[in-house]
N, C-alpha and C positions, 0 to 999 in steps of 0.2 A: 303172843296170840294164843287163844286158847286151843288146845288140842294139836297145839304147834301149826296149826294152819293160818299162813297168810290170805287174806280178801283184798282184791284189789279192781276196781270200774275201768272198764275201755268201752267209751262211749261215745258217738260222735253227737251227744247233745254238749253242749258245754258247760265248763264244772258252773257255772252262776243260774245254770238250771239244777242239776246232780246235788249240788252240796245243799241247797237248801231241805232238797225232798232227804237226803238221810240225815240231815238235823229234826226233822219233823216225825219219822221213825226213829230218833236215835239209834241211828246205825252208825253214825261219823267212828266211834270206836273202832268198830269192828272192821274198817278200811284205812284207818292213820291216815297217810300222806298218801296212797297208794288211788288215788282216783285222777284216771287219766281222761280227758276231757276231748272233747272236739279239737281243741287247741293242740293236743299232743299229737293224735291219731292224725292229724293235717298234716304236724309237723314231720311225720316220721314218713307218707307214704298221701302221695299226691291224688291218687285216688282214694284216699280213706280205707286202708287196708288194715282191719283192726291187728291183723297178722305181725304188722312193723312195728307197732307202736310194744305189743306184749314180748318179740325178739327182742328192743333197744330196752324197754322198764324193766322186765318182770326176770327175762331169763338172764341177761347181762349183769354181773355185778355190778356192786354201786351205782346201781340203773335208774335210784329213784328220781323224778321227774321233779325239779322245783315249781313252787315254791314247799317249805316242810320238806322235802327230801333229806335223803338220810346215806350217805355215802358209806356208810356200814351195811347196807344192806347186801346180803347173796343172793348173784343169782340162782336162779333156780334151772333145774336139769325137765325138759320136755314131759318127761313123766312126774312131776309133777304138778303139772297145772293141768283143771281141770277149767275147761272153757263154755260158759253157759251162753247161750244168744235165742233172739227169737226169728233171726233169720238162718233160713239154709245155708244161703251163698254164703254166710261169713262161718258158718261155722264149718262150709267146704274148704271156703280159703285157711283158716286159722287151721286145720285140721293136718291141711296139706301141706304148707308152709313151716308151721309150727312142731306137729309130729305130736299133739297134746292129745289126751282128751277131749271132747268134744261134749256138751246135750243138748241137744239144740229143743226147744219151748217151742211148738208151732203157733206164729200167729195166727190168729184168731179163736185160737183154745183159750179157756178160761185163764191162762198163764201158767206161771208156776205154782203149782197144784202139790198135795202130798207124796203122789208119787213120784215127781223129780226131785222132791226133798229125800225121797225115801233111794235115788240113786247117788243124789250128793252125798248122805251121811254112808249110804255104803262103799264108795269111793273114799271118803275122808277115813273111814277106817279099814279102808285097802285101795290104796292108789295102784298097785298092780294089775287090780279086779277090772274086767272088762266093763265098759258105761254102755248100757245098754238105750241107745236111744233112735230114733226115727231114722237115724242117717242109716244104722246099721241093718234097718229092716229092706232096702232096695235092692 
């Protein structure tokens, strides 16, 4: 992955919604096998806790989720993963659960905008660096 940074989807839409839209961005690269679907997030946490699904994939070794999975893969250590959402509550729960990073996109803002691009790539090139985002303004 470039810049050593893994990309990976926790959605609860399902990958037969997900993988079409990043074939159509060709984005599919830049996520491998690493897109975890409605299907996962269900599976891991009965309320849809996107918090279980990225504890069992992302930080657990050999975590990747078939099918494409890759039993080589490491996991990774809470700092670092940085966890983007457009809700609060999940990015309280993931936050709290998880121990991550967090930035949470406020719904009904034009989205992800240059400026959370401009705290992604500050974080990508210092995952130690504080993420300055809306949760931390309360």
């Amino acid at each position: 992955a470039a810049l050593g940074v893994r990309a990976a989807i926790v959605s609860r839409n399902v990958r037969e919604v997900i993988n079409p839209a990043l074939e159509a961005l060709d984005w599919v690269r830049f996520f491998e096998h690493r897109v975890y679907g409605g299907e996962e997030v269900c599976a891991h946490s009965s309320h849809g806790d996107k918090s279980a699904t990225i504890l069992r994939e992302i930080l657990q070794p050999g975590g990747a989720w078939e099918p494409g999975g890759s039993d080589d893969d490491e996991g990774l250590e809470p700092e670092a993963v940085l966890f983007v959402d457009d809700s609060e509550a999940n990015c309280r729960e993931v936050q709290g659960r998880v121990g991550c990073a967090c930035l949470w996109v406020e719904t009904g803002s034009p989205g992800l905008g240059s400026a959370h691009a401009e705290v992604i790539e500050r974080w990508i090139s210092d995952p130690a660096a504080p993420v300055q985002s809306t949760l931390d303004e309360e």
